[in-house]
VEXDREN-2710 file (C-alpha; in Angstrom, 1 decimal):
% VEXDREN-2710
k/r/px/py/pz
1/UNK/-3.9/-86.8/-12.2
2/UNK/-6.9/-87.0/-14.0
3/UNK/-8.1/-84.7/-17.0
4/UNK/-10.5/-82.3/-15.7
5/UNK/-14.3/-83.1/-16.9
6/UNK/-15.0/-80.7/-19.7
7/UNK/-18.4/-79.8/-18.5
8/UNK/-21.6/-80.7/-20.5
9/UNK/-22.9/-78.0/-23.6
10/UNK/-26.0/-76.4/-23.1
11/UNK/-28.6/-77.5/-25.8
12/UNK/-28.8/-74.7/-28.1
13/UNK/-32.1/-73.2/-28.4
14/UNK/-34.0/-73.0/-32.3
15/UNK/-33.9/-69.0/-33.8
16/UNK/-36.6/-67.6/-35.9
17/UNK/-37.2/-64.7/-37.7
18/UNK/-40.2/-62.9/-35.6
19/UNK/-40.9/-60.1/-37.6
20/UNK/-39.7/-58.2/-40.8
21/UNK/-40.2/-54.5/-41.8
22/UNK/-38.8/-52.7/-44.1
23/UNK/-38.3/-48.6/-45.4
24/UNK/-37.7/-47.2/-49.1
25/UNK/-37.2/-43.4/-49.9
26/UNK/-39.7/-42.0/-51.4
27/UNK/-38.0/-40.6/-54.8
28/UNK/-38.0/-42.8/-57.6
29/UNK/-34.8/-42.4/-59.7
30/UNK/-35.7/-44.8/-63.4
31/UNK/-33.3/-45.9/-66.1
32/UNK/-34.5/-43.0/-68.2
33/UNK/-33.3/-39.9/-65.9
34/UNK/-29.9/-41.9/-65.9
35/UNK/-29.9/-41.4/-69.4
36/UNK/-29.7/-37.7/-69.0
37/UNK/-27.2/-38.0/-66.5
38/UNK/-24.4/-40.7/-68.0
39/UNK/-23.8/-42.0/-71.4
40/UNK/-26.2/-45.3/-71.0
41/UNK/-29.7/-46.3/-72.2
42/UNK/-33.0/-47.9/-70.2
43/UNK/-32.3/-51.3/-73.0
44/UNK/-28.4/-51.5/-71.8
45/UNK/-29.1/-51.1/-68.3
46/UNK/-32.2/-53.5/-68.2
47/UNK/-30.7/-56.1/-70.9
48/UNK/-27.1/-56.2/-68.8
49/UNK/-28.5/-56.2/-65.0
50/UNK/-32.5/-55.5/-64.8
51/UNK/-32.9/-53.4/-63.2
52/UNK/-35.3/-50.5/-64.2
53/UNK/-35.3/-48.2/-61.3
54/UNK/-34.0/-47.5/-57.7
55/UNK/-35.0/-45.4/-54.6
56/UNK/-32.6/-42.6/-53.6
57/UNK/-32.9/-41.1/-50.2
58/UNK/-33.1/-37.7/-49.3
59/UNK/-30.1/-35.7/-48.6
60/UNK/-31.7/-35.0/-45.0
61/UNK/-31.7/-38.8/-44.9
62/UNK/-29.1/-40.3/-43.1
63/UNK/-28.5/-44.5/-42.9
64/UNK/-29.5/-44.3/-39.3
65/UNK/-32.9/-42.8/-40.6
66/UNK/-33.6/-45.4/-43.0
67/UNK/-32.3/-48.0/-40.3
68/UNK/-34.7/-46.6/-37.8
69/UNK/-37.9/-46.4/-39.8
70/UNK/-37.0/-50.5/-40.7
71/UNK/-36.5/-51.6/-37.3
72/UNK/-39.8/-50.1/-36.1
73/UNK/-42.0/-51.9/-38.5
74/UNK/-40.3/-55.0/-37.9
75/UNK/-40.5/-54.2/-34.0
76/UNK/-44.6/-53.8/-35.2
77/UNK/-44.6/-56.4/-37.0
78/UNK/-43.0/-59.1/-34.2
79/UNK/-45.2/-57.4/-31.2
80/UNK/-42.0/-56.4/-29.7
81/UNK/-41.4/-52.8/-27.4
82/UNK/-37.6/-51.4/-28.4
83/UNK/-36.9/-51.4/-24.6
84/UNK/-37.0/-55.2/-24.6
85/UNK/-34.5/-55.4/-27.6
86/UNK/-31.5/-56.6/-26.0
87/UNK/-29.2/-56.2/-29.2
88/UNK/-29.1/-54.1/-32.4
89/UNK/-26.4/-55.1/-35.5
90/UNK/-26.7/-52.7/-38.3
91/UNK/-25.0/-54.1/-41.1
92/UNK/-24.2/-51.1/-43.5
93/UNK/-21.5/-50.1/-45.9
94/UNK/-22.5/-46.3/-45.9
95/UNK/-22.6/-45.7/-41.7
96/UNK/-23.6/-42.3/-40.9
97/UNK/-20.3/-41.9/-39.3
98/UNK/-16.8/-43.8/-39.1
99/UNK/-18.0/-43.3/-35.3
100/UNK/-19.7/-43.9/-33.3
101/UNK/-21.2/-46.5/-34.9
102/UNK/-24.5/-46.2/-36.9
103/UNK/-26.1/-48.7/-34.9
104/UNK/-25.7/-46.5/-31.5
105/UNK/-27.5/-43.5/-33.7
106/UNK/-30.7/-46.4/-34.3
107/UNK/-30.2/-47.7/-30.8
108/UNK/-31.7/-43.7/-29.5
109/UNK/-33.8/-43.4/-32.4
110/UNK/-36.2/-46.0/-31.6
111/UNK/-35.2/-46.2/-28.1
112/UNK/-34.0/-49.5/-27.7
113/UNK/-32.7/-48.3/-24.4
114/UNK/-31.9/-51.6/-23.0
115/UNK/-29.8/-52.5/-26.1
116/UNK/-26.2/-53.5/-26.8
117/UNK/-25.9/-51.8/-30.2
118/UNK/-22.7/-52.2/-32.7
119/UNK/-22.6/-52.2/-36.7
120/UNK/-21.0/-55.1/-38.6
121/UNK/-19.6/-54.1/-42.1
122/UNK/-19.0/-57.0/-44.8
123/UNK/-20.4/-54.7/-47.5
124/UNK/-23.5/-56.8/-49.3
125/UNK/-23.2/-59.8/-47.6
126/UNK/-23.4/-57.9/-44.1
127/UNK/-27.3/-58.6/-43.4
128/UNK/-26.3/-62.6/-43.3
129/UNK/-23.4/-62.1/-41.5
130/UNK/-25.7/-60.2/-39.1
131/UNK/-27.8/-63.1/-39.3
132/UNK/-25.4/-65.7/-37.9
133/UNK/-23.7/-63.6/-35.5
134/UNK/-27.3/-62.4/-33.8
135/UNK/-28.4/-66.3/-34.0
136/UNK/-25.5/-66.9/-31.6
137/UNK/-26.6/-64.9/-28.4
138/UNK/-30.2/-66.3/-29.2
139/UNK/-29.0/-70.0/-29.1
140/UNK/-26.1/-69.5/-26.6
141/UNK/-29.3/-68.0/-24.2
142/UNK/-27.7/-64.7/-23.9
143/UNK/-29.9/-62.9/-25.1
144/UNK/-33.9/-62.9/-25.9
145/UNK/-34.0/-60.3/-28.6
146/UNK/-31.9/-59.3/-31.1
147/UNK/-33.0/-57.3/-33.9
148/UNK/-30.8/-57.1/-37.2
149/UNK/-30.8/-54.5/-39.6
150/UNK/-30.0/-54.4/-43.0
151/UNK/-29.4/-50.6/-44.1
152/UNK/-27.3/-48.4/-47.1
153/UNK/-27.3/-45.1/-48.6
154/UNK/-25.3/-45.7/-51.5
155/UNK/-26.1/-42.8/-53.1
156/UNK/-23.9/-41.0/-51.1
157/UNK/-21.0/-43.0/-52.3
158/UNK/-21.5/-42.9/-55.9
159/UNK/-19.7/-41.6/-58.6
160/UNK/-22.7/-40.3/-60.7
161/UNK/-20.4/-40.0/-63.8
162/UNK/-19.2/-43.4/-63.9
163/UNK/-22.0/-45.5/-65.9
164/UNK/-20.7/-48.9/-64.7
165/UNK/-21.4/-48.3/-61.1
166/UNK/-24.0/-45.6/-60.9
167/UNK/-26.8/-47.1/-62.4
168/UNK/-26.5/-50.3/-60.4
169/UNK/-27.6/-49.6/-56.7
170/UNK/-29.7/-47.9/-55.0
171/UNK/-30.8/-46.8/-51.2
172/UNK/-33.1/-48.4/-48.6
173/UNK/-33.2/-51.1/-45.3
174/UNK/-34.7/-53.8/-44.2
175/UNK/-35.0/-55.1/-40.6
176/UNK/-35.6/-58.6/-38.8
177/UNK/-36.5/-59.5/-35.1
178/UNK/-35.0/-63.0/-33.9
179/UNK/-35.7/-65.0/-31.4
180/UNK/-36.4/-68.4/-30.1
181/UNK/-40.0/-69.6/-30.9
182/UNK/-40.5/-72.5/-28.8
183/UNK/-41.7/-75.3/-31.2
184/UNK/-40.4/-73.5/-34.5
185/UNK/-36.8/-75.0/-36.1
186/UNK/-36.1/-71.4/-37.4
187/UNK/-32.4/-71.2/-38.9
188/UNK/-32.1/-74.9/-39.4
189/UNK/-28.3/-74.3/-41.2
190/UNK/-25.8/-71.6/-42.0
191/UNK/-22.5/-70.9/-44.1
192/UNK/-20.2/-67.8/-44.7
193/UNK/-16.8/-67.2/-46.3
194/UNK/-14.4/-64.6/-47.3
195/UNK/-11.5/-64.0/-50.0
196/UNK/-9.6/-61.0/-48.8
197/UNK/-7.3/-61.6/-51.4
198/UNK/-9.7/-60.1/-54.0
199/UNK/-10.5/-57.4/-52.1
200/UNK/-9.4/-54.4/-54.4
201/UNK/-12.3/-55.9/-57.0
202/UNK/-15.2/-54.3/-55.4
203/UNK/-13.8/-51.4/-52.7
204/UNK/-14.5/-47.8/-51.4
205/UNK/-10.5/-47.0/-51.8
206/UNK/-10.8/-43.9/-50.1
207/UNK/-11.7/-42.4/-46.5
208/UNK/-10.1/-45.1/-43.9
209/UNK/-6.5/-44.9/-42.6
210/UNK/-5.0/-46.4/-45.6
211/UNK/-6.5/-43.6/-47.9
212/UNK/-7.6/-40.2/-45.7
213/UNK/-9.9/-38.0/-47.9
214/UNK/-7.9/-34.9/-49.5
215/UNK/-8.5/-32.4/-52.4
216/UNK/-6.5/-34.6/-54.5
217/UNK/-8.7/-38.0/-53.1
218/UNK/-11.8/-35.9/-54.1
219/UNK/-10.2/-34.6/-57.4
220/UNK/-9.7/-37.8/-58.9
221/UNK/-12.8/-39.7/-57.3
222/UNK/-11.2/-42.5/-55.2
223/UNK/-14.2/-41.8/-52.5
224/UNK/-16.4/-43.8/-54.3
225/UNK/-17.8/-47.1/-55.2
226/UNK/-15.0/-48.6/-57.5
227/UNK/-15.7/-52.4/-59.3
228/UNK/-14.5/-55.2/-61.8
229/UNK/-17.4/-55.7/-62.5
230/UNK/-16.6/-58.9/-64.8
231/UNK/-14.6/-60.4/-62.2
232/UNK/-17.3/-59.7/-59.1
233/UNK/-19.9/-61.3/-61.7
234/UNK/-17.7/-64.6/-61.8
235/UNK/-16.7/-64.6/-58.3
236/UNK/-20.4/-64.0/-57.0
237/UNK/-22.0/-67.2/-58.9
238/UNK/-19.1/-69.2/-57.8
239/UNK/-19.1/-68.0/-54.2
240/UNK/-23.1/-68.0/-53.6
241/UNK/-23.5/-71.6/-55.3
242/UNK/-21.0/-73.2/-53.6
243/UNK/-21.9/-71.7/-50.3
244/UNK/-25.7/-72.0/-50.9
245/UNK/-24.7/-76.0/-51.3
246/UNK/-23.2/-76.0/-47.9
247/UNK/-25.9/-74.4/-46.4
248/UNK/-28.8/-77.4/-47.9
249/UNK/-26.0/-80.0/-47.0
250/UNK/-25.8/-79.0/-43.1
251/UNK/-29.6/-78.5/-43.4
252/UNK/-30.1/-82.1/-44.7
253/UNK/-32.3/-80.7/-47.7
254/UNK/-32.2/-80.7/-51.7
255/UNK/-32.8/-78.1/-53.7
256/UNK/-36.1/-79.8/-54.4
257/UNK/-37.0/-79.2/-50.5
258/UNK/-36.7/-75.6/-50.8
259/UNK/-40.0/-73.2/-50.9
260/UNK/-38.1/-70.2/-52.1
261/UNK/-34.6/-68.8/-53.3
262/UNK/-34.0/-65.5/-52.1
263/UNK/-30.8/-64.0/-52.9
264/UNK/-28.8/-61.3/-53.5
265/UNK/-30.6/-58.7/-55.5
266/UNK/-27.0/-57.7/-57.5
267/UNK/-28.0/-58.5/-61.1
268/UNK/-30.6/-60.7/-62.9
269/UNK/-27.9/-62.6/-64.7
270/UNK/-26.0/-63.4/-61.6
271/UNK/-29.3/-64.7/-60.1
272/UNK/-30.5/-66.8/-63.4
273/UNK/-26.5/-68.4/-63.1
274/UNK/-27.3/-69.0/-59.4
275/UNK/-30.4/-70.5/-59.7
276/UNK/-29.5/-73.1/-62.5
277/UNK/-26.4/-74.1/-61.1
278/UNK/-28.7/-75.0/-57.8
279/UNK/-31.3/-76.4/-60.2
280/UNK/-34.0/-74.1/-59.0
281/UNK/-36.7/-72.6/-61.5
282/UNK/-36.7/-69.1/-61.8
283/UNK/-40.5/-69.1/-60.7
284/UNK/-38.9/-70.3/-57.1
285/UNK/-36.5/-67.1/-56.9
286/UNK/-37.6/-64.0/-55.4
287/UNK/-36.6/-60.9/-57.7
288/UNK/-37.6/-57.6/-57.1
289/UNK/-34.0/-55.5/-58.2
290/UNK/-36.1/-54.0/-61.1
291/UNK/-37.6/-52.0/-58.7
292/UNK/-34.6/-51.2/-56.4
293/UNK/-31.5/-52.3/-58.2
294/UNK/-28.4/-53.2/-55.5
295/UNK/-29.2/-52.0/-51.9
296/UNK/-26.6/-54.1/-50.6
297/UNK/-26.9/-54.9/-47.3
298/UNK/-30.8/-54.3/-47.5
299/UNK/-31.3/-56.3/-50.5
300/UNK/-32.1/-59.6/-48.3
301/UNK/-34.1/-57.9/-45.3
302/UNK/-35.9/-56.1/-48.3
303/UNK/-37.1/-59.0/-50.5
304/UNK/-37.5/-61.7/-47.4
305/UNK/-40.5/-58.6/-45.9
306/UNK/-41.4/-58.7/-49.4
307/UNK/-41.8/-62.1/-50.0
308/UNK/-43.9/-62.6/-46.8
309/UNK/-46.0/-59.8/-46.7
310/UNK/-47.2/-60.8/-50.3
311/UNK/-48.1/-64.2/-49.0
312/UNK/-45.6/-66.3/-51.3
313/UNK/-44.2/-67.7/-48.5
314/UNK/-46.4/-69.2/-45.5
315/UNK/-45.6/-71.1/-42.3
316/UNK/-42.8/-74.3/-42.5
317/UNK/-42.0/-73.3/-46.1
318/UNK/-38.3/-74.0/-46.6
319/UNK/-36.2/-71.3/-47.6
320/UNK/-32.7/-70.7/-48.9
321/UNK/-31.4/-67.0/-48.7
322/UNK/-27.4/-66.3/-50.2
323/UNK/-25.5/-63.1/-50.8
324/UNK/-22.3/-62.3/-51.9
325/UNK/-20.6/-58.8/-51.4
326/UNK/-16.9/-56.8/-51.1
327/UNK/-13.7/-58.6/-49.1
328/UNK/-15.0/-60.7/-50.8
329/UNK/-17.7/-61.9/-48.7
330/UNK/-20.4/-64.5/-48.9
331/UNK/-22.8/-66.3/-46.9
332/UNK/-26.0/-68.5/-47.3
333/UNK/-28.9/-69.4/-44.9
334/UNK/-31.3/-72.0/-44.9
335/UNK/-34.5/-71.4/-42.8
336/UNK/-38.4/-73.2/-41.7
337/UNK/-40.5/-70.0/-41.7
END
């Protein structure tokens, strides 16, 4: 008997980022009122990471919130009504609740009524991973619209004593529309990985099955953000180098090809190690964590909105976005805008 006939692959159809939008809290919290706060100084915080300042939500403000008010810029901005969205990924590492996911909560919010709606967690990496999972239904033909959400409230998960962690992130989101643009290459490659054997480097220990919240949880302040945060610094300039190379290779592109580095806004020194590993100027990396610090998640959506709404990045410019974030996680993007 013969083999059956595998039958023929659909041509995958080209995904492009259609619109970007983005939403920061309104408070301001700078280097200086975290010296009143922890023992640290503007000159350590700025010299080690620079960052200078970070936005903190509201305690009204919920991740779903700060989700929402992103996705409807970014709707704006693409020319798209919410009730022709046909999926919503929230990546987040701060969800409003364990459930239902945070993603549902956006889903009503801006009344993307016709959506599928789910959150995808792979702490600061998670907007990528987003990325790549949303490009699938879009190139599969599954679905027309899918809209991709970057969002955190860290603030909610620091420890505010500890002076390693605290200074370092910060809250906000950032949003992106996909979908195929007839004539546009979009994502032209794509790359993620993950090291779950490192995973007790950069954690929230505390509030899953593993590690239910008690008195004695709270007491000694295993619900919050805990890091090694010499050994994420070594893995994260290994990890986003060696995936952003993957990424150019699949594309067919050099470093020279590229228009713009935008990466993960964890640390300036990370970035510089990125960058010159890559053999990228600095002048050709998008850095705006001064102003923001880590937002995890949001940190891409954030600066890519940035980027393009300041003009430094115009139509078939070559970009190269990478992130690296707890589980470890990683993951790189190459992209004609």
């Amino acid at each position: 008997m013969k083999p059956a006939k595998k039958p023929s692959s659909p041509q995958r159809r080209s995904v492009s980022f259609v619109g970007t939008g983005i939403y920061l809290p309104e408070r301001i919290m700078t280097n200086a009122e975290l010296e009143k706060m922890v023992d640290t100084t503007d000159e350590w915080i700025a010299s080690r990471t620079g960052i200078r300042e970070r936005r903190i939500a509201a305690p009204e403000e919920l991740t779903s919130d700060l989700a929402s008010r992103a996705a409807n810029a970014a709707l704006k901005s693409a020319g798209v009504d919410p009730v022709d969205v046909d999926l919503v990924i929230v990546a987040t590492a701060t969800p409003d609740t364990i459930f239902p996911a945070t993603a549902c909560y956006v889903q009503h919010k801006i009344g993307a009524t016709n959506a599928v709606a789910f959150d995808l967690t792979a702490a600061c990496a998670g907007f990528l991973y987003g990325v790549i999972v949303g490009e699938q239904f879009i190139a599969s033909g599954a679905y027309e619209t899918v809209l991709v959400i970057g969002a955190e409230k860290l603030s909610s998960i620091l420890n505010w004593q500890d002076r390693n962690t605290c200074v370092l992130f910060g809250d906000g989101a950032g949003a992106v529309v996909l979908q195929h643009r007839p004539g546009s290459h979009g994502l032209l490659a794509t790359d993620m990985g993950s090291d779950g054997a490192q995973a007790d480097i950069l954690s929230l220990p505390a509030g899953g099955c593993k590690m239910p919240v008690t008195e004695e949880i709270i007491r000694d302040r295993k619900n919050f953000i805990q890091m090694s945060g010499k050994e994420v610094f070594r893995y994260a300039i290994t990890a986003m180098s060696k995936s952003a190379e993957r990424s150019l290779d699949i594309a067919g592109l050099k470093t020279g090809d590229i228009r713009m580095l935008i990466p993960h806004q964890a640390n300036l020194r990370i970035i510089e190690a990125v960058a010159e590993r890559l053999s990228l100027p600095l002048d050709r990396c998008f850095i705006n964590l001064h102003k923001y610090g880590n937002v995890s998640a949001a940190c891409i959506p954030i600066a890519l909105h940035e980027a393009v709404s300041s003009g430094q990045i115009k139509k078939g410019d070559h970009l190269l976005l990478v992130t690296f974030g707890g589980g470890l996680t990683w993951a790189s993007a190459v992209l004609e805008w």
